[in-house]
C-alpha positions as CSV (number, residue, x, y, z in Angstrom):
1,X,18.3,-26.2,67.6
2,X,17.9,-25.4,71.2
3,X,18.3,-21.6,70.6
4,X,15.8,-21.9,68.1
5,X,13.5,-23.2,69.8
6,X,13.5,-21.4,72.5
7,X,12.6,-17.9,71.1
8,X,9.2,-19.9,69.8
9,X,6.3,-17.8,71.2
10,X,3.9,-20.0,68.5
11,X,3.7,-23.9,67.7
12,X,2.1,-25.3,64.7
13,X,1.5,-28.4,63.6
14,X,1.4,-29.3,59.8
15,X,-0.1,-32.0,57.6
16,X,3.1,-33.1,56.7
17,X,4.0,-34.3,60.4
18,X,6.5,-31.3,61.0
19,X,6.8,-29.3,64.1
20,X,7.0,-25.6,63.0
21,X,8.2,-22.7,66.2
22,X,7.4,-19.0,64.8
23,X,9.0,-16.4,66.8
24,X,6.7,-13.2,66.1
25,X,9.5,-11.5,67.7
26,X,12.4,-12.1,65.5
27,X,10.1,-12.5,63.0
28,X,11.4,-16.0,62.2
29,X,9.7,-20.0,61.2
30,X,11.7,-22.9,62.3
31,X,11.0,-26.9,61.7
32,X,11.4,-29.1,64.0
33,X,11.4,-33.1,62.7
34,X,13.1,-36.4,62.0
35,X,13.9,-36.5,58.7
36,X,14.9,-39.7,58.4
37,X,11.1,-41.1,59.4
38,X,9.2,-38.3,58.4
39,X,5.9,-39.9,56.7
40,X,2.2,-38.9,56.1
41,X,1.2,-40.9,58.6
42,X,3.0,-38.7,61.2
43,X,0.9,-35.6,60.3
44,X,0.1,-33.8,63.5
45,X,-3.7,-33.6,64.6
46,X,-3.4,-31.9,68.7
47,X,-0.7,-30.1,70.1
48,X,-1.2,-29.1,73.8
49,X,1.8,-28.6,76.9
50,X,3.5,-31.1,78.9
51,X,4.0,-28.9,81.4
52,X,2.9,-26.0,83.6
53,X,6.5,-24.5,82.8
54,X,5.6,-24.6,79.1
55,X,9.1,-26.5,78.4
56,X,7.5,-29.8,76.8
57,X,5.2,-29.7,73.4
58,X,3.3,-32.9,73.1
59,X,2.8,-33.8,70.0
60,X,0.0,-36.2,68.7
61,X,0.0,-38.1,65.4
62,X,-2.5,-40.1,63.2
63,X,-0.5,-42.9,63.5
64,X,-1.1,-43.1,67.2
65,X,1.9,-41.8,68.8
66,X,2.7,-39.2,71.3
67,X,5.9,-37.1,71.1
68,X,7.3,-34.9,73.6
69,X,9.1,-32.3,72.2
70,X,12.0,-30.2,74.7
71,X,11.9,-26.5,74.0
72,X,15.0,-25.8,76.2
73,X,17.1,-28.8,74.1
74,X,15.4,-28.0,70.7
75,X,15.2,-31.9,70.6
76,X,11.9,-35.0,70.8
77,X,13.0,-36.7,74.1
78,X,10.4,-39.0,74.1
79,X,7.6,-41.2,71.9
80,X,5.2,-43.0,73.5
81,X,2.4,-45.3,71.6
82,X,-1.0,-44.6,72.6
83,X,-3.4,-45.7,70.0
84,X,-3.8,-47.3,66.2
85,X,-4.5,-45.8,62.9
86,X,-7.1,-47.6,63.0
87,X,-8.9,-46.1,66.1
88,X,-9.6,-42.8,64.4
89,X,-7.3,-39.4,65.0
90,X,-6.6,-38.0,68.3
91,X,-9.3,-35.3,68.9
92,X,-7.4,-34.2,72.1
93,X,-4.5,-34.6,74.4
94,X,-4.0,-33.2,77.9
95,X,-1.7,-34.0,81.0
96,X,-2.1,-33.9,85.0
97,X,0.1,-33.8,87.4
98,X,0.6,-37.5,87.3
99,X,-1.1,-39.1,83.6
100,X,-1.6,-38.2,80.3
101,X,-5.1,-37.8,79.0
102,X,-5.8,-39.2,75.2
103,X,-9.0,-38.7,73.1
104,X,-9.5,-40.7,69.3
105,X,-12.5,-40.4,67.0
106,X,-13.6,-43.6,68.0
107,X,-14.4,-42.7,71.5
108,X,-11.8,-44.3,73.1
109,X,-10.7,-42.0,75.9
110,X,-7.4,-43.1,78.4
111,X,-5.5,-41.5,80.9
112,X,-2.1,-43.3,81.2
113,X,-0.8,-43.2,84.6
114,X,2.8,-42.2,85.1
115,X,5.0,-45.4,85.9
116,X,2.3,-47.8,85.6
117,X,1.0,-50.2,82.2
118,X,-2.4,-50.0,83.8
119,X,-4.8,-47.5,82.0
120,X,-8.2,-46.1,82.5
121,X,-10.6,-46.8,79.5
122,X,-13.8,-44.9,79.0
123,X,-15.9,-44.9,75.9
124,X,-17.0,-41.6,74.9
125,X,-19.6,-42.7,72.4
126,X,-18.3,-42.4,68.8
127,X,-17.2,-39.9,66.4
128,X,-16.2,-37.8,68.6
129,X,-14.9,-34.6,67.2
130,X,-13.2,-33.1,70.4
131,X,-11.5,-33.2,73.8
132,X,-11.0,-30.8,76.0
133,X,-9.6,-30.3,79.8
134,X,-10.6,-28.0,82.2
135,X,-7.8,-26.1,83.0
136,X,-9.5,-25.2,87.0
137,X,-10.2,-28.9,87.2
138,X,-7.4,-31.2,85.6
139,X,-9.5,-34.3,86.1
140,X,-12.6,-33.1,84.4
141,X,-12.2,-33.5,80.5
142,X,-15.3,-32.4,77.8
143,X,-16.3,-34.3,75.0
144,X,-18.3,-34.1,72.1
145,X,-19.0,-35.1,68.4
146,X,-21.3,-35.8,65.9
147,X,-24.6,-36.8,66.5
148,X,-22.3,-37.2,70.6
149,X,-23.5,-34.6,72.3
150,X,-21.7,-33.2,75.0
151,X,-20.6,-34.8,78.2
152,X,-18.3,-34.1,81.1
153,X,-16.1,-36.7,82.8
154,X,-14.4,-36.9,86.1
155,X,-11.4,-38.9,85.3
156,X,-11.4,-40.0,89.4
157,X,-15.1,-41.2,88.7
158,X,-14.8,-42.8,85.2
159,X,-17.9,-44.8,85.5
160,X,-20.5,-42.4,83.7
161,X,-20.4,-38.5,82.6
162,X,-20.9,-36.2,85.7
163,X,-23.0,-34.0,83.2
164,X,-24.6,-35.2,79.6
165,X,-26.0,-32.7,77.6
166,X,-29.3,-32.9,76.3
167,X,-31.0,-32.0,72.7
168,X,-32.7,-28.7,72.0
169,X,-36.1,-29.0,71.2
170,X,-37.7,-29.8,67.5
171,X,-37.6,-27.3,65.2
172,X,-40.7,-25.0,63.9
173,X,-41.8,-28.4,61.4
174,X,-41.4,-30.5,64.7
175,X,-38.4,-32.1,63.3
176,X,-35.3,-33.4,65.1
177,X,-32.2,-31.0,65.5
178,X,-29.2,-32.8,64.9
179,X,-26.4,-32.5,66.8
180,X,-22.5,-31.9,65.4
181,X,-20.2,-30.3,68.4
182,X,-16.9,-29.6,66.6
183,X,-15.2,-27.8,69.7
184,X,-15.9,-26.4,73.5
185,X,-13.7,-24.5,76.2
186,X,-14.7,-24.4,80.0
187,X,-15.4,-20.9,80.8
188,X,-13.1,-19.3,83.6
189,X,-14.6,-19.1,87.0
190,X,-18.1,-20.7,86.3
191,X,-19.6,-24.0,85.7
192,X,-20.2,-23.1,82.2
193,X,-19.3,-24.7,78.8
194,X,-19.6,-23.0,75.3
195,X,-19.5,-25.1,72.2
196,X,-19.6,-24.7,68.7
197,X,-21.4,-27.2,66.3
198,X,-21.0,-28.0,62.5
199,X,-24.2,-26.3,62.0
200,X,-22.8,-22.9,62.3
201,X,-24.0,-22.6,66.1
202,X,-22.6,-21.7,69.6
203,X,-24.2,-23.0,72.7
204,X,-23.5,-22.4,76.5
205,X,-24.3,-25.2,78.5
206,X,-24.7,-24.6,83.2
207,X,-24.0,-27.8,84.2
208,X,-25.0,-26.4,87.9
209,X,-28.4,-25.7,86.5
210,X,-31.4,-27.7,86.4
211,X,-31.4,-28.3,82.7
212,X,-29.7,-30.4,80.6
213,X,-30.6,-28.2,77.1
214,X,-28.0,-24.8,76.4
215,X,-28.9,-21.6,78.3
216,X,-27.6,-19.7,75.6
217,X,-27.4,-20.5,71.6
218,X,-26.5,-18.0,68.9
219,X,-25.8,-18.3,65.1
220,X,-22.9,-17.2,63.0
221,X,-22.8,-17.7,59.0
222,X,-24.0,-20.1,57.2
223,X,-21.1,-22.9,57.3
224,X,-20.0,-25.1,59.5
225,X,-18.1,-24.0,62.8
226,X,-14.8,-26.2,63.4
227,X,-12.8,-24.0,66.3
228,X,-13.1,-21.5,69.2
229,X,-11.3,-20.2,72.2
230,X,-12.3,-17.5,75.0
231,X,-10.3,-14.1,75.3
232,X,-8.7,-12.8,78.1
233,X,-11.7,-10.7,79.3
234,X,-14.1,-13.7,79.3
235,X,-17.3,-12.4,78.1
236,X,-16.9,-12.9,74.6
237,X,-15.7,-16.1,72.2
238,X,-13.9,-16.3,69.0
239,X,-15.1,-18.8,66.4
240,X,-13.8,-20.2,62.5
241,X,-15.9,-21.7,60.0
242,X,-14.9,-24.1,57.3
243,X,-15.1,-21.0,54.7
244,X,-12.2,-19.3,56.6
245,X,-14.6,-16.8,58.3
246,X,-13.8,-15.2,61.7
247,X,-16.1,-13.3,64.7
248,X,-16.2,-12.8,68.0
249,X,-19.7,-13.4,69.5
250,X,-20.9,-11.7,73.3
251,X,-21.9,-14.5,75.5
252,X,-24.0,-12.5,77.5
253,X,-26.5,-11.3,74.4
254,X,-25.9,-13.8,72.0
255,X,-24.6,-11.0,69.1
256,X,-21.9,-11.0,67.0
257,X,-19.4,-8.2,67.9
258,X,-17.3,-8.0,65.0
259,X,-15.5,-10.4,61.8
260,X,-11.8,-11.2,61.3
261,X,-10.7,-10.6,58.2
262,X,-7.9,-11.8,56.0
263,X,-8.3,-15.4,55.9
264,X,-8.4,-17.7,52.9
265,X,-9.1,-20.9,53.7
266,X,-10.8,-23.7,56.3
267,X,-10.2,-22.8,60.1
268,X,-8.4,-25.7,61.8
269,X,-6.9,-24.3,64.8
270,X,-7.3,-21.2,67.1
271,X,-6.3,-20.0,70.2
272,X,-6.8,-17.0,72.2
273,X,-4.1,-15.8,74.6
274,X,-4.7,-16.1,78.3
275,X,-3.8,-12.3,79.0
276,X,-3.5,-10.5,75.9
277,X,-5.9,-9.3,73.6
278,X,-4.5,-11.4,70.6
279,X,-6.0,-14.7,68.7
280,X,-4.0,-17.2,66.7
281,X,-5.0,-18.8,64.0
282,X,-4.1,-21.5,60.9
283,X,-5.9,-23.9,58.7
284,X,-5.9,-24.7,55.1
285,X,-4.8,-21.8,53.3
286,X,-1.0,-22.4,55.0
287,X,-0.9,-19.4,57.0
288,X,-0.4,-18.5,60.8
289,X,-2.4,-15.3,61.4
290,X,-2.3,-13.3,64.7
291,X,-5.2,-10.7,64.9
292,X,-5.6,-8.2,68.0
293,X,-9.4,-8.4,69.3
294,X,-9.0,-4.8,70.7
295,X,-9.3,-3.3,66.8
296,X,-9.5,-6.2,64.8
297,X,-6.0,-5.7,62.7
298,X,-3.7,-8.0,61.3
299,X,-0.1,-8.3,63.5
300,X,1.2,-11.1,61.6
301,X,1.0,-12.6,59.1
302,X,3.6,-16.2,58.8
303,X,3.5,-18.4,55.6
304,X,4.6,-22.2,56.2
305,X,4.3,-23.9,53.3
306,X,2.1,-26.9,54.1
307,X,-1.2,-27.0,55.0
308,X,-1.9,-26.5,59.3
309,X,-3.4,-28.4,61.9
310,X,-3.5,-26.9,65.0
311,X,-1.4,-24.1,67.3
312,X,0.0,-23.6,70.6
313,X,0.4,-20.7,72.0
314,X,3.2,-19.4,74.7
315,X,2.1,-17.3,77.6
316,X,5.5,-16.1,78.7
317,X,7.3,-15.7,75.4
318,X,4.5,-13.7,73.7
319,X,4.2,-11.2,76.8
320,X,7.9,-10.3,75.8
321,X,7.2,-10.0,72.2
322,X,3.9,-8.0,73.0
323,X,5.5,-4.6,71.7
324,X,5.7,-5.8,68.6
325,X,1.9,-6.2,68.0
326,X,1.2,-2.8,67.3
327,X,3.4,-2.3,64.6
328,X,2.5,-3.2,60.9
329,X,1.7,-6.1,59.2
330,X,4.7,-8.0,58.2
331,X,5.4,-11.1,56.6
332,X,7.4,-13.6,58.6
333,X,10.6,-15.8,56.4
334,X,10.3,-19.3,57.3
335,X,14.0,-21.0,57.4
336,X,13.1,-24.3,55.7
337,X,16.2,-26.3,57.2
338,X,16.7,-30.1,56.1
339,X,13.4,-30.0,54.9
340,X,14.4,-27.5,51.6
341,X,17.6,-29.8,51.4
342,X,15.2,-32.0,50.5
343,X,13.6,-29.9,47.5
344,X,16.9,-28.7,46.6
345,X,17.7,-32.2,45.5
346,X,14.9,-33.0,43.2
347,X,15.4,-32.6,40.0
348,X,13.5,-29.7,38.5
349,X,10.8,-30.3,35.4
350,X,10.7,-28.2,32.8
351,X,7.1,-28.0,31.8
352,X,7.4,-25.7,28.7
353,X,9.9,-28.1,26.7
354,X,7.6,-30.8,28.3
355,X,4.6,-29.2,26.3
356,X,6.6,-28.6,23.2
357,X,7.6,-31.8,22.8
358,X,3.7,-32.9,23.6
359,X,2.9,-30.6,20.6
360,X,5.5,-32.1,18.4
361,X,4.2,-35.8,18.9
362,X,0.3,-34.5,18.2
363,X,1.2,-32.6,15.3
364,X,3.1,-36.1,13.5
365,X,-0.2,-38.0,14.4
366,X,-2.4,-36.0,13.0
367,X,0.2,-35.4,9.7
368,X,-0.3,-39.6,9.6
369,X,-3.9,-39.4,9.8
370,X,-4.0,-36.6,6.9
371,X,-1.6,-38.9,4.9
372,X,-3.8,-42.2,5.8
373,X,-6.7,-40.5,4.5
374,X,-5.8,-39.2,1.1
375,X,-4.8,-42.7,0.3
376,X,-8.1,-43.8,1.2
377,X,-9.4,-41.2,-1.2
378,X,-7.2,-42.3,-4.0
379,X,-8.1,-45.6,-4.2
C-alpha cells in the first residue's frame, strides 16, 4: 500500500467513506479503507493536509471523526473524535502549526490544541455551509452559510469576527436579497475574499476597506454555485454549479472568460493547482476531471465508481506528472482492491428469468380470472 500511495498526485473522497489516490501519471485509481468498518456513516465530507510536507491526508467523516491518513506508509495512523452526527457535517478542516481547526453545519467551530483536552469553541451562527483557512494567515479561518453571511475569525482572538460581512442592498422591488455563501478562498497577497453563493453569484469582499457590502459581484448561470478555487496567476476564479457547469470569471471586470466542458453532473469539489494551469474537479456524476485553464481541454478523465465529495490536490507529485497534461484525453483504470472482492462475492441476479417467471405467474392469474368468469356466465 505504501507504494501506492505514494505515486497519488490526486485524493478523493467518496460517498461511500473510501479514500481513492489517482496517479494521472501512471494513469492508475487506488482505494484506501477499512473494510472491516466501512459504513455510510463514514462517507467523507473535507479532505485537506496534515502537513506542510503533504505526507498526512486528514480525512473528515459525517460521523464526526477525523482520520489521518500516511502517504509514505499507505496506512490511517490515527482517528480522532471531533464531533456528533448530530452536529451537522464538517464543512471544513484545517491544521496550524500546533491544533487542528474543525467547522460543522451547525456552527460549531473548534481548534483542538495539540497535547491538551482543552478546546476553543466559537459559534459561527448556523448552517454554515463552509470553512476556510487562510493559507498567509493560519489563525485566520472564513466562514459562511445560508442566510450566515460571511465572517472572518482570528483563532488568537476568538471573541467576535475581526470582519462580518454585510448585505447588499434591496433589490429593484426594494426587497431583501438573501444570502447563501456556498464557498470562499482568501486571495493571495491582498486582504481580499471571493465567494460564491447558491444564487449563482460571486462576490469579492476588502476587508481593509471601509465597507462591509462586496466591492465586486458578478453572475454566472442560472443555478446554484456550490465550489471555487483561484488559479495560479490570481486574477481570475473558477466556479461549479449544481447543473455540472464550469467557467472561469475575471476578478478585475467581473466577465466570464470561458466554460468547462464535459461534465455531467452536480459540482462538489474543485481545486485549482497552486502553480500550474490545471483545475480538478468531481461531484455526482462519479468522475475526477482535470481540465487545463490555458485552452480549456480535457487531460483526464478518471471514473471511480461512487459518487465524489471533495479532492486534494498534490503540489509536488503533479509538477512531475506535468508532461503528461498535454497529451490526449485518456481514461484512467481504477484497481478496485478489497472493495471488488466484495462484489465478486454477491451473488449475481438474473433479471430476464426473473421477468419470465413474473410473466408466467400473470399469465395463470389472468387464465383463472377468464375461467372464473365463464362460470359466472353459465350459471
Amino acid at each position: 500500500m505504501a507504494d501506492k500511495s505514494q505515486v497519488c498526485s490526486v485524493w478523493v473522497g467518496s460517498e461511500t467513506g473510501i479514500l481513492k489516490g489517482v496517479s494521472l501519471s501512471k494513469k492508475q485509481a487506488f482505494n484506501f479503507c477499512e473494510m472491516s468498518c466501512l459504513s455510510r456513516d463514514q462517507e467523507v465530507c473535507v479532505l485537506g493536509w496534515g502537513d506542510e510536507h503533504e505526507t498526512e491526508v486528514l480525512v473528515g467523516s459525517v460521523n464526526g471523526t477525523v482520520k489521518t491518513f500516511s502517504t509514505e506508509k499507505g496506512i490511517f495512523t490515527e482517528t480522532r473524535q471531533c464531533g456528533e452526527s448530530t452536529q451537522g457535517r464538517f464543512t471544513g478542516i484545517a491544521v496550524t502549526d500546533s491544533a487542528l481547526i474543525t467547522c460543522v453545519e451547525t456552527g460549531l467551530l473548534r481548534v483542538w490544541k495539540e497535547g491538551s483536552t482543552d478546546t476553543v469553541e466559537i459559534n459561527a451562527g448556523t448552517n454554515v455551509c463552509r470553512m476556510r483557512q487562510n493559507p498567509s494567515q493560519r489563525n485566520q479561518v472564513a466562514t459562511g452559510g445560508k442566510e450566515n453571511g460571511l465572517k472572518v475569525w482570528d483563532l488568537e482572538r476568538p471573541e467576535t469576527p475581526i470582519f462580518t460581512s454585510k448585505n447588499v442592498r434591496n433589490d429593484w422591488l426594494d426587497m431583501r436579497v438573501p444570502e447563501w455563501v456556498r464557498d470562499m478562498s482568501f486571495i493571495p497577497d491582498s486582504d481580499k475574499i471571493v465567494t460564491c453563493t447558491g444564487h449563482h453569484q460571486v462576490r469579492v469582499y476588502d476587508p481593509a476597506s471601509p465597507q462591509r457590502r462586496p466591492v465586486l459581484e458578478a453572475h454566472f448561470g442560472e443555478y446554484p454555485l456550490t465550489a471555487l478555487s483561484l488559479p495560479a496567476n490570481q486574477d481570475s476564479v473558477v466556479v461549479g454549479n449544481t447543473h455540472g457547469e464550469l467557467a472561469i470569471l475575471d476578478l478585475r471586470k467581473g466577465l466570464v472568460r470561458g466554460c468547462l466542458k464535459g461534465l455531467a453532473g452536480g459540482v462538489r469539489g474543485l481545486q485549482c493547482h497552486p502553480s500550474l494551469p490545471l483545475v480538478a474537479t468531481c461531484g455526482l456524476d462519479r468522475f475526477l476531471r482535470v481540465h487545463s485553464l490555458e485552452d480549456r481541454s480535457l487531460q483526464h478523465k478518471v471514473y471511480l465508481k461512487s459518487r465524489l465529495n471533495c479532492v486534494l490536490l498534490s503540489s509536488k507529485d503533479l509538477e512531475l506528472s506535468s508532461s503528461a497534461v498535454t497529451g490526449d484525453v485518456e481514461e484512467v483504470k481504477e484497481e478496485g482492491g478489497e472493495v471488488d472482492e466484495v462484489w465478486d462475492t454477491m451473488e449475481m441476479i438474473n433479471d430476464q428469468a426473473k421477468k419470465r417467471a413474473t410473466d408466467e405467474e400473470e399469465a395463470v392469474v389472468t387464465g383463472v380470472e377468464k375461467t372464473t368468469k365463464k362460470r359466472k356466465v353459465v350459471k
